[in-house]
VEXDREN-2710 file (C-alpha; in Angstrom, 1 decimal):
% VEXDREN-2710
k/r/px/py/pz
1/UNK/0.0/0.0/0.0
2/UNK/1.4/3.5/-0.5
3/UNK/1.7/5.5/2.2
4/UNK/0.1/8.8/2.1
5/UNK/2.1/11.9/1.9
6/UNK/2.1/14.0/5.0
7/UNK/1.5/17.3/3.4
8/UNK/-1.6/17.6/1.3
9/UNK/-3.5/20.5/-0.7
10/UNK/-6.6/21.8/1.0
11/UNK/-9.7/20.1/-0.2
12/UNK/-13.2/21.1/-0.4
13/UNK/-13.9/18.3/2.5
14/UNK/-11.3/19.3/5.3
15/UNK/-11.6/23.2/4.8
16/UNK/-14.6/23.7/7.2
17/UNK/-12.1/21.2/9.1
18/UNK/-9.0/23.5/9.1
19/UNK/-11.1/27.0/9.3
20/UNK/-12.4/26.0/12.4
21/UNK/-9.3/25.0/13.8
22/UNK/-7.4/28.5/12.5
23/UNK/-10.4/30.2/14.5
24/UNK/-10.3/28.5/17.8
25/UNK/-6.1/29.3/17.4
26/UNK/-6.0/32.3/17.2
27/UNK/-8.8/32.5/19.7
28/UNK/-7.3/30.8/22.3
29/UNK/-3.6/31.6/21.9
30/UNK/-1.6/32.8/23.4
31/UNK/-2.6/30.2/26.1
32/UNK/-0.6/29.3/28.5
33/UNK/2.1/31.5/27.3
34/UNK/0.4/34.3/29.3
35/UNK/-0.4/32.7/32.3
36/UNK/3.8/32.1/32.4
37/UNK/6.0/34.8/35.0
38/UNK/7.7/37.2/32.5
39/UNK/6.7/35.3/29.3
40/UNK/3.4/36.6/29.2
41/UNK/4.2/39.8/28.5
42/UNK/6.9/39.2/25.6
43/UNK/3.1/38.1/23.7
44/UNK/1.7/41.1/24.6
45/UNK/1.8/42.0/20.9
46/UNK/-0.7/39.8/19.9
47/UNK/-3.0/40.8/21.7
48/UNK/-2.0/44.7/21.0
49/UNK/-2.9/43.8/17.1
50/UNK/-5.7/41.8/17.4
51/UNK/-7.2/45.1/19.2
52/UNK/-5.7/47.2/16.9
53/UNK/-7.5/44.7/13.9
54/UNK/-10.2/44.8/15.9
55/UNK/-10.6/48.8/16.2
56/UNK/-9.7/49.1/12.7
57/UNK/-12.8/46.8/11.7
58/UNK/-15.7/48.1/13.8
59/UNK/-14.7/51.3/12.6
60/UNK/-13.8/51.0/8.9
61/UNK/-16.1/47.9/7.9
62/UNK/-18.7/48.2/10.2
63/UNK/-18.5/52.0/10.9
64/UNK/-18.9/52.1/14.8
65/UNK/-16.7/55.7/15.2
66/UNK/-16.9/55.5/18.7
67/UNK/-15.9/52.1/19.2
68/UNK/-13.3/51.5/22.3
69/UNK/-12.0/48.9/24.5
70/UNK/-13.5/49.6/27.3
71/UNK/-10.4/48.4/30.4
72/UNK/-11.7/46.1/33.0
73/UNK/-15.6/46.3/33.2
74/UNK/-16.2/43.1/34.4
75/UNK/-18.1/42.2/31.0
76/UNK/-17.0/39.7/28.8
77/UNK/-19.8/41.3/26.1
78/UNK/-18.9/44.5/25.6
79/UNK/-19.1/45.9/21.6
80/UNK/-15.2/45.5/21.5
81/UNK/-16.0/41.5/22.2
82/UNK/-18.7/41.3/19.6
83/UNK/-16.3/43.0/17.4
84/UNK/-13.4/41.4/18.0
85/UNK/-15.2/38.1/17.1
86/UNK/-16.1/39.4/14.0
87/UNK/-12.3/40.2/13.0
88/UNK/-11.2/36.9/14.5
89/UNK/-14.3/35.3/11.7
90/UNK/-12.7/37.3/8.9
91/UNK/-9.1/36.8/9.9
92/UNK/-9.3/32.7/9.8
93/UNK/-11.5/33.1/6.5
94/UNK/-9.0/35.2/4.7
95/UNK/-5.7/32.5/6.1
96/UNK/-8.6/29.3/5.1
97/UNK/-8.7/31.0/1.5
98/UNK/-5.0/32.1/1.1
99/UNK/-4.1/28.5/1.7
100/UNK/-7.2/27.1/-0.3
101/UNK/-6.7/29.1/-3.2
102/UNK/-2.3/29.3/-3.5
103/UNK/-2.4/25.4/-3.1
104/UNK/0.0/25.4/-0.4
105/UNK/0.7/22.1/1.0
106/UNK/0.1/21.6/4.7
107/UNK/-0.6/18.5/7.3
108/UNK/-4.1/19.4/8.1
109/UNK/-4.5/16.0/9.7
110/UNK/-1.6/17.4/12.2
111/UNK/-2.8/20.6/12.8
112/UNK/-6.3/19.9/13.4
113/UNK/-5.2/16.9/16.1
114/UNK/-3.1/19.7/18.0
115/UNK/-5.5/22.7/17.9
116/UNK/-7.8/19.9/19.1
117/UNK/-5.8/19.7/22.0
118/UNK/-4.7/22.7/22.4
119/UNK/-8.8/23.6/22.9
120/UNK/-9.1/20.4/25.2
121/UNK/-6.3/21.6/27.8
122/UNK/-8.1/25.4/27.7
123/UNK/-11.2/23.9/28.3
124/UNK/-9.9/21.9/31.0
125/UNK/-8.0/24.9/33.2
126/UNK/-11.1/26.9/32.6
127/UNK/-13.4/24.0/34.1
128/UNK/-11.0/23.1/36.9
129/UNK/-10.4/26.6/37.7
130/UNK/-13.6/27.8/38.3
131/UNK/-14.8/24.9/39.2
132/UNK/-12.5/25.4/42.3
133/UNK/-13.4/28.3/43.0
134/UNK/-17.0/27.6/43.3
135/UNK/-15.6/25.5/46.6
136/UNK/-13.9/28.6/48.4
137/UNK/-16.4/31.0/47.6
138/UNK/-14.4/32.9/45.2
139/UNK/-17.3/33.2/42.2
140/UNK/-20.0/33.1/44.6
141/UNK/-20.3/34.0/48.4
142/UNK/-23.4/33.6/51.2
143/UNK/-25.6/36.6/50.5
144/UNK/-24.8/39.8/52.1
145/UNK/-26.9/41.6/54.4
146/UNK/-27.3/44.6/51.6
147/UNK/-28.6/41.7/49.4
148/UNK/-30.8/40.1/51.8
149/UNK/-32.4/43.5/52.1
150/UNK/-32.9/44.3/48.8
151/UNK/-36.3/43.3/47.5
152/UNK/-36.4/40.3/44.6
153/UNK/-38.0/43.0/42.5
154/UNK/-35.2/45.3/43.0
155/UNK/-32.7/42.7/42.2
156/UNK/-31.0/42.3/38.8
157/UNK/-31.2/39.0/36.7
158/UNK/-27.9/38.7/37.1
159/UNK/-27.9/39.6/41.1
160/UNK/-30.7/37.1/41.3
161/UNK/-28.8/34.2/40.3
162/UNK/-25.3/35.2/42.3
163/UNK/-28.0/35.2/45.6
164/UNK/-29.7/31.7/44.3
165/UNK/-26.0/29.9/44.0
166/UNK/-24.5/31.7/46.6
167/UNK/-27.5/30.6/49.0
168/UNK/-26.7/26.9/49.0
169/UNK/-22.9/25.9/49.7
170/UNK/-24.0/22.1/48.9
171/UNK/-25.5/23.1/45.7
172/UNK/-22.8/25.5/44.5
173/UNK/-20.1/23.0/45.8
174/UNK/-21.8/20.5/43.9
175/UNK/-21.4/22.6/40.7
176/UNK/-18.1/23.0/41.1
177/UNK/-17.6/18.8/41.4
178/UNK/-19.2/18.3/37.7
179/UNK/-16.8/21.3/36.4
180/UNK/-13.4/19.6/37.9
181/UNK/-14.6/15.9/37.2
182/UNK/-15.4/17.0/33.5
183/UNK/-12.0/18.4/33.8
184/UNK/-9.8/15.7/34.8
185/UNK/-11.6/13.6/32.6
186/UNK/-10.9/15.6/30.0
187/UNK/-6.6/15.2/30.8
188/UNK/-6.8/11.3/29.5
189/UNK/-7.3/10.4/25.9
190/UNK/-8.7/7.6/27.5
191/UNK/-11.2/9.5/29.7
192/UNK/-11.9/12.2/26.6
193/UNK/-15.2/11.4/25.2
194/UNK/-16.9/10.6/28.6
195/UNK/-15.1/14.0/29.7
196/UNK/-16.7/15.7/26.5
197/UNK/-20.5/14.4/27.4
198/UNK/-19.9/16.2/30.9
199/UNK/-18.3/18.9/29.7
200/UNK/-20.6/19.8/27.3
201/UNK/-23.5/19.1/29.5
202/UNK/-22.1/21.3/32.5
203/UNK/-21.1/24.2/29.7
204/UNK/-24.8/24.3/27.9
205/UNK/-26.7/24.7/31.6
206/UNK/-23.6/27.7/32.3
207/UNK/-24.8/29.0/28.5
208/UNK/-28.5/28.9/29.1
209/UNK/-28.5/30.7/32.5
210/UNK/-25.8/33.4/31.9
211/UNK/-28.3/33.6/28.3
212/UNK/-31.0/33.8/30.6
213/UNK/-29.8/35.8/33.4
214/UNK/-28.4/38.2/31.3
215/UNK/-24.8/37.5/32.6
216/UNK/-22.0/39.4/30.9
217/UNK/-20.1/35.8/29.9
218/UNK/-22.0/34.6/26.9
219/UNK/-19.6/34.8/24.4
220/UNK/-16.7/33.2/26.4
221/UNK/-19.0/30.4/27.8
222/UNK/-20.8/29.6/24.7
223/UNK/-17.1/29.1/23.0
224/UNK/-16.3/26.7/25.6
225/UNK/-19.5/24.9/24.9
226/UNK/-18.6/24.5/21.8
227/UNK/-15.1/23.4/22.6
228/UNK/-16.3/20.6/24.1
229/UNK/-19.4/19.7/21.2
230/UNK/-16.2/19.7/18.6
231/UNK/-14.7/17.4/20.7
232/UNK/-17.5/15.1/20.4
233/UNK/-17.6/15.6/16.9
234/UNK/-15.9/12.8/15.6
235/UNK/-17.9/10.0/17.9
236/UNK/-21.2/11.9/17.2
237/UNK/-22.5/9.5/15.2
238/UNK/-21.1/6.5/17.0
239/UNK/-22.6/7.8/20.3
240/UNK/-26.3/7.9/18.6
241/UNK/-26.4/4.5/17.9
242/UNK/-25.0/3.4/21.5
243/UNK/-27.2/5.9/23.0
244/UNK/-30.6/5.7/21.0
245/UNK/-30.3/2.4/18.7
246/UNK/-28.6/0.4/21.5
247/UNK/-25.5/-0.9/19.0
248/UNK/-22.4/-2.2/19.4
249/UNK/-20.2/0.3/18.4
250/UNK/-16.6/1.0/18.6
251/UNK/-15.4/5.0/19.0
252/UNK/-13.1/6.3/17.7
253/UNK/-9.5/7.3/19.7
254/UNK/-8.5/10.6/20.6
255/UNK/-5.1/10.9/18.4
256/UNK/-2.3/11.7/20.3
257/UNK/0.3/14.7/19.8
258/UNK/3.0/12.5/19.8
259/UNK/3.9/9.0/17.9
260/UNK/6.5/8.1/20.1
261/UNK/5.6/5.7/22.9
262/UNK/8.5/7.1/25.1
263/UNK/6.7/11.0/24.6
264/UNK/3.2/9.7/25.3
265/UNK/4.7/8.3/28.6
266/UNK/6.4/11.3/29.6
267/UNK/3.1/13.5/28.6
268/UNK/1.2/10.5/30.7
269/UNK/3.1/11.4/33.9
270/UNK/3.1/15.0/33.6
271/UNK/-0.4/14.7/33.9
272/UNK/-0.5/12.4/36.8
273/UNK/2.0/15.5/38.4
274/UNK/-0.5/18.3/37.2
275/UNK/-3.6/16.8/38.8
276/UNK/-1.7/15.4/42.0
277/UNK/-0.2/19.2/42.2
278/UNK/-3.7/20.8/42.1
279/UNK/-5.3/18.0/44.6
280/UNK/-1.9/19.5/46.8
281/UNK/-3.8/23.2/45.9
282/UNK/-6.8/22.5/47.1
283/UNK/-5.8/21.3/50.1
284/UNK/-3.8/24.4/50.7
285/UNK/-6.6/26.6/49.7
286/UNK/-9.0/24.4/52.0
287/UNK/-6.9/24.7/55.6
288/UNK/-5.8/28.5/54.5
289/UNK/-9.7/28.9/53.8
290/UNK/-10.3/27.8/57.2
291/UNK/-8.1/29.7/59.2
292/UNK/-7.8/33.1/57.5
293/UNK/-11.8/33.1/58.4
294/UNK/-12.2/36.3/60.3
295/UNK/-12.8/36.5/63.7
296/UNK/-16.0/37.4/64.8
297/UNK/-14.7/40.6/67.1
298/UNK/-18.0/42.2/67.8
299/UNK/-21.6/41.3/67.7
300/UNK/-23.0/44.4/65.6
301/UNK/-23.0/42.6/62.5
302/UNK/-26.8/44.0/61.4
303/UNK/-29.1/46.3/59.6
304/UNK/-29.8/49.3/61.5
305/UNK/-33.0/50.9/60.8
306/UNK/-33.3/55.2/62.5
307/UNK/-36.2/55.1/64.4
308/UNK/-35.2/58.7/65.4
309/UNK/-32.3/60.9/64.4
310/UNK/-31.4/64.3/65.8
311/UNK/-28.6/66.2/64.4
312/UNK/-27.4/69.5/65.5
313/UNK/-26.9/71.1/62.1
314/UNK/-28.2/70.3/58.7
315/UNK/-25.1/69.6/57.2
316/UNK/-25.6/66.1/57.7
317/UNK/-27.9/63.8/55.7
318/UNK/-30.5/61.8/57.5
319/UNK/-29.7/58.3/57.1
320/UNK/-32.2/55.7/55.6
321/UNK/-30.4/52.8/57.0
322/UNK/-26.7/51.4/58.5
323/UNK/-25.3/48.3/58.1
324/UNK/-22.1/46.8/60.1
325/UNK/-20.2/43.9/58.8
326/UNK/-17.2/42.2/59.7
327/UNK/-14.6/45.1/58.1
328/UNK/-16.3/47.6/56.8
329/UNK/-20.3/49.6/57.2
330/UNK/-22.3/51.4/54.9
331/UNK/-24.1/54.3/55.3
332/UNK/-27.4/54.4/53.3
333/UNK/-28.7/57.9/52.4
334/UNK/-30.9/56.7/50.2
335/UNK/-32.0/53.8/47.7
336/UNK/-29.1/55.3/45.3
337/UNK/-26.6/57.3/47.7
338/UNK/-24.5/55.5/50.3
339/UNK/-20.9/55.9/51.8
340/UNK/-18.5/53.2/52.3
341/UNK/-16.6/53.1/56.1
342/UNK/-13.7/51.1/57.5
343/UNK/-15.4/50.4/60.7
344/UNK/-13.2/49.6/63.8
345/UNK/-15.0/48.6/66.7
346/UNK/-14.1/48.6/70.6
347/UNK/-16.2/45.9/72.8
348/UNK/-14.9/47.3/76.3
349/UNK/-15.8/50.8/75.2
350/UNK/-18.8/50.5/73.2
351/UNK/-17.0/53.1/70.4
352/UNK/-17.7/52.2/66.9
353/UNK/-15.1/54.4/64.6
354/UNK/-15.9/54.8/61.1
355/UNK/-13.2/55.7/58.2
356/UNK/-14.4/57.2/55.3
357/UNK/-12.8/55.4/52.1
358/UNK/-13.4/58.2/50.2
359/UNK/-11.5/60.6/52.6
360/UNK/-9.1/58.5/55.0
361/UNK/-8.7/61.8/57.2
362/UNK/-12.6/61.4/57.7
363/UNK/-12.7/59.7/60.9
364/UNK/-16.0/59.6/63.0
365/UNK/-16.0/58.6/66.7
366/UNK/-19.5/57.1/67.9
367/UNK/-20.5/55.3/71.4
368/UNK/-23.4/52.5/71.1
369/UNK/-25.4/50.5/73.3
370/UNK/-27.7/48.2/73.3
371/UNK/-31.2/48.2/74.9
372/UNK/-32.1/45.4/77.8
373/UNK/-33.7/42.8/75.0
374/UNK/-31.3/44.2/72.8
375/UNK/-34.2/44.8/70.7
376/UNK/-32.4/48.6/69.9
377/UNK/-28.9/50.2/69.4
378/UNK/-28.7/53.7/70.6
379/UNK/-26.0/55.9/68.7
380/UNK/-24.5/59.0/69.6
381/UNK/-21.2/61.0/69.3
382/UNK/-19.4/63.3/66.5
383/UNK/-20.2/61.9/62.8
384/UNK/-18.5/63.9/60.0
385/UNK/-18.2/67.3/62.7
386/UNK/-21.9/66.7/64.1
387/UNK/-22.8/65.9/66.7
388/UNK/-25.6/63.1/66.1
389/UNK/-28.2/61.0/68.6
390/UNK/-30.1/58.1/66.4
391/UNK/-32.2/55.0/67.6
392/UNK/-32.0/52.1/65.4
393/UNK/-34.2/48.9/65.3
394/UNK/-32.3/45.8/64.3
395/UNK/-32.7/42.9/62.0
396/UNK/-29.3/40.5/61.9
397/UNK/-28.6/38.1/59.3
398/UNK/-30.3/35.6/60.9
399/UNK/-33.7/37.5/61.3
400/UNK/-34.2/36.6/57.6
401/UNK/-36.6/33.9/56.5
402/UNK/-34.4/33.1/53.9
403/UNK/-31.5/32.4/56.6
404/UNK/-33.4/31.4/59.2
405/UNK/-35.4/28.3/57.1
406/UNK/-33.0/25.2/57.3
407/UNK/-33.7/21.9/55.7
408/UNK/-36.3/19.6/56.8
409/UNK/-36.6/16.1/55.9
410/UNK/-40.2/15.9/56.6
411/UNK/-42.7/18.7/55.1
412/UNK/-46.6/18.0/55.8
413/UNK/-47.4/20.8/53.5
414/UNK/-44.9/23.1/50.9
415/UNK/-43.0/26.3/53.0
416/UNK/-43.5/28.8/49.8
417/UNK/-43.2/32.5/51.3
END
């Protein structure tokens, strides 16, 4: 039998093949170049002209003058994202046709097995890291007392959600086990497709409520949904008949990067050291998690409601509410205008000082107590230069329904407040 030449033309039947793979390149790279101490920023320039391409195309093609890149909004959908996935489109279309059309010779076969895992090992770190993160609280938290007070109405979509996963440690926790398993399932070439079918699952629910929540992450989510789909790709077929016509069917291997049984063992055992090294994180993260917990100083943690406030001068604006946390208090004005303090509190006194963040010269000295049922907090002392005198009613966090309602095993009739 001949053997087949490694480089071939471009046909008709691979070049959706190879444009795909071009696409998820150059949107993926330079990964983990970047993530490398000092490295990182030598590829800097890639991303300076893909936002210069970008920035040239919204406003010469598509004629969006104002068009910016807005620096560290939070959003993941801004216009420069929507644009910028335009120019990444016409980018990979205009390399797919310069190689279709000048007949240059290239190992498709190769470079769509590596951008193939190239896309599997982004997909995994993004699973596995914020799938961990999901266990220490670092994408979402126990609601805040500002959010337990809020009304639902007053809530955003997006706010809404954050409260309904942040609400239930088990169920958050649990959503961060199907994000790591799909991970390190992913890792193995053995593992892959069964890693895929997770993945994907996991990544379309992620798609359908940031869709539905309006969460700023669409794009970036519904690129990793896909990731793991064109994984799939290849057993698609197979898959239906196990699945729905109940065949024997054998899939089809992942292909490995390297032919070389010494390499594959070498790549085997670095990934045996990557997942033992982050089992050796989370452990870390898990005792430092435990004690860097802060200590529970002072028992003022509340919302403080002015059942009567007297000021000396009207400089001062009556407050609509006050709420003390752990390291810091807010002072609500109204629905729209608060003030941020560092609040420093002193048990054996009974002096609560407040720091304005805004201005750290700004200090206000205040004496509290608490009525007999302690039912009441009376304030009183020197609060930006007047002197104020306000009687708060109290509701702590767990004065809430939503807090105070723990699971019950047994329910005669549905608890649906």
């Amino acid at each position: 039998m001949e053997k087949q030449p490694s480089k071939q033309l471009l046909s008709r039947s691979n070049f959706l093949q190879f444009f795909t793979a071009v696409y998820f390149f150059l949107y993926i790279f330079p990964f983990p170049l970047n993530y490398i101490p000092f490295v990182g920023k030598i590829f800097n320039w890639y991303h300076q002209t893909i936002e210069i391409l970008t920035l040239w195309t919204g406003k010469i093609i598509l004629g969006l003058e104002s068009l910016e890149k807005i620096q560290f909004t939070g959003s993941g959908d801004t216009t420069f994202d929507y644009v910028k996935i335009f120019t990444l489109l016409i980018l990979t279309l205009c390399v797919t046709l310069l190689v279709f059309f000048l007949r240059i010779r290239l190992n498709t076969g190769k470079i769509i097995v590596f951008v193939r895992t190239y896309g599997r090992y982004f997909l995994v770190l993004m699973l596995l890291s914020y799938g961990f993160s999901k266990f220490f609280e670092g994408q979402f938290s126990y609601p805040s007392l500002e959010r337990l007070d809020r009304k639902i109405g007053d809530s955003s979509p997006m706010g809404l959600l954050w409260t309904f996963m942040g609400y239930s440690k088990i169920y958050t926790i649990f959503g961060g086990f199907c994000q790591v398993l799909a991970g390190c399932l992913l890792i193995f070439r053995r593992t892959m497709i069964i890693g895929s079918l997770l993945a994907l699952m996991v990544m379309t629910n992620i798609v359908v409520l940031n869709f539905s929540y309006d969460v700023p992450v669409k794009l970036f989510s519904t690129h990793l949904a896909v990731i793991a789909l064109l994984l799939l790709i290849p057993n698609v077929v197979n898959l239906f008949h196990l699945f729905f016509m109940q065949k024997s069917v054998q899939l089809i291997p992942e292909r490995s990067l390297f032919e070389n049984k010494n390499k594959q063992l070498v790549a085997f055992l670095l990934k045996l050291m990557a997942i033992s090294g982050l089992q050796l994180i989370v452990i870390i993260m898990t005792v430092r998690s435990f004690f860097d917990k802060p200590l529970n100083g002072h028992n003022l943690k509340a919302i403080y409601y002015p059942e009567q406030f007297t000021i000396e001068s009207t400089s001062v604006n009556r407050w609509q509410k006050f709420i003390i946390n752990d390291r810091y208090a807010t002072v609500f004005y109204d629905e729209k205008r608060y003030e941020d303090f560092d609040v420093k509190v002193d048990t054996l006194k009974h002096i609560i000082q407040l720091k304005s963040k805004k201005d750290t010269l700004n200090i206000s000295t205040l004496n509290y107590r608490f009525s007999d049922k302690n039912t009441k907090m009376y304030l009183t002392g020197i609060f930006q230069k007047d002197t104020v005198s306000i009687t708060f009613n109290i509701k702590r966090k767990e004065d809430f329904e939503l807090v105070n309602r723990k699971f019950n095993w047994i329910n005669e009739y549905p608890y649906n407040k």
